[in-house]
N, C-alpha and C positions, 0 to 999 in steps of 0.2 A: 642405634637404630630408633629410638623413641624421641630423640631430637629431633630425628629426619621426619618423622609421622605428625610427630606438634607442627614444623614447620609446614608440612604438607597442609594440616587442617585450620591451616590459617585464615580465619574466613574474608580478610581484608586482601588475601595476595591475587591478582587474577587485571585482567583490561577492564575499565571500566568506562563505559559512553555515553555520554548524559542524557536525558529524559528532559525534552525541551517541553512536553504537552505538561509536565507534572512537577516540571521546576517555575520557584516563585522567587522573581527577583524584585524584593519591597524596595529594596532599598536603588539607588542610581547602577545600575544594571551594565555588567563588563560589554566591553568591545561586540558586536556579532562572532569573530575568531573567537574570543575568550568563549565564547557559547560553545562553540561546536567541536571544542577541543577533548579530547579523553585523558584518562590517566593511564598508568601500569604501577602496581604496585607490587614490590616484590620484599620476601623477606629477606631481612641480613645479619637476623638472629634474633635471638631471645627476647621479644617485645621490638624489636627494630625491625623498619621498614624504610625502602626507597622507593621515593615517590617521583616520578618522570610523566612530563606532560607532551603531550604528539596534537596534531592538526590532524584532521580529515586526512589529509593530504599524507600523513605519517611523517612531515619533518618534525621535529621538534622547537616547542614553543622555546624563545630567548628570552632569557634575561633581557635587562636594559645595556647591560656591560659586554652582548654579546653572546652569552654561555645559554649550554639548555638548563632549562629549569628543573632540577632537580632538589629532592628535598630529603632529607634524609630525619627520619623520627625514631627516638629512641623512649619508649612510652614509663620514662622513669620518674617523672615531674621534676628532673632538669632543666634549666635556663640552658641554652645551646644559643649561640651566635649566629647572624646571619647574614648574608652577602649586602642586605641593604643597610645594614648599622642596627639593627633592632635584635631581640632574642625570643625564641619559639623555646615550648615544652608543653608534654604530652603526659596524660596519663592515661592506661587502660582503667575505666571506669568498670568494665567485666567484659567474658566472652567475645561480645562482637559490639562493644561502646568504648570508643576514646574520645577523649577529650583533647584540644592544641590550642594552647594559646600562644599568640601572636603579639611582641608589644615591639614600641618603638617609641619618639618621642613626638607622632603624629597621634599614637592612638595605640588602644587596644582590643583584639577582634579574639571571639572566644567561639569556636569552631565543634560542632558534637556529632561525631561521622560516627555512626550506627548502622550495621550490618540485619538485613530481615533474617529471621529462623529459617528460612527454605535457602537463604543465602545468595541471593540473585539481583537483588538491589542494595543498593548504599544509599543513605542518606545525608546531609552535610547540613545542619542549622547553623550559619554564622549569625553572631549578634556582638555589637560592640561599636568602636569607632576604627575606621579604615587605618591601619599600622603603616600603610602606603599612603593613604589618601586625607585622612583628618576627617572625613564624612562619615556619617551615621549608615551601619551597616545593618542589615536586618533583610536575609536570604534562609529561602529554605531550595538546596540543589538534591533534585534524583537522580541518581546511576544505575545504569543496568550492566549486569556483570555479562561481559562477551564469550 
């Protein structure tokens, strides 16, 4: 039962939909779609979480290979593999702070998603060089928990 309670007070599991008035995108800024897309995240256990991205529209954002984007983090500071030939790892920083970084042999983007105390917004500071793109990254994205 105290498994199911930690899981429940997960402060990162829940819809989240982005804050276009309050999000800063410094750096070469995604698609209009990439903007208005949400997340879900849920947990999968003891510091893991699945991360799935949806449209407006509720389909699900694709890969380039076809598949929905889903990401899976295990917040142990593991190297983990990833569909585009590069490796992600996460570490909880505390409570409601993780850290993901992203490498590849374009780049590396280092990601610090931070949950508020009231629990209702999420934060995302990326800084690095794009792991997809080779471009200098430098984003600050808000999320409102639905």
């Amino acid at each position: 039962m105290a498994a199911s309670l930690a899981f429940a007070a997960d402060p990162f599991v829940g819809t989240w939909k982005p804050d276009l008035e309050k999000t800063k995108y410094i750096s070469p800024g995604p698609a209009e779609a990439q903007r208005t897309r949400y997340m879900v995240i849920e947990s999968t256990g003891a510091d893991s979480r699945r991360i799935s991205y949806f449209f407006a529209s509720g389909k699900p954002d694709m890969t380039p290979s076809g598949k929905p984007i889903v990401i899976d983090l295990v917040a142990d500071g593991k190297e983990r593999s990833t569909e585009g030939g590069g490796v992600r790892s996460s570490v909880r920083v505390d409570e409601r702070h993780l850290r993901n970084t992203s490498k590849s042999s374009k780049g590396t983007t280092v990601t610090d998603v931070v949950i508020s105390a009231d629990g209702k917004t999420m934060t995302e500071t990326r800084k690095g060089t794009g792991f997809n793109t080779g471009r200098p990254v430098d984003e600050f994205l808000v999320f409102t928990k639905q």
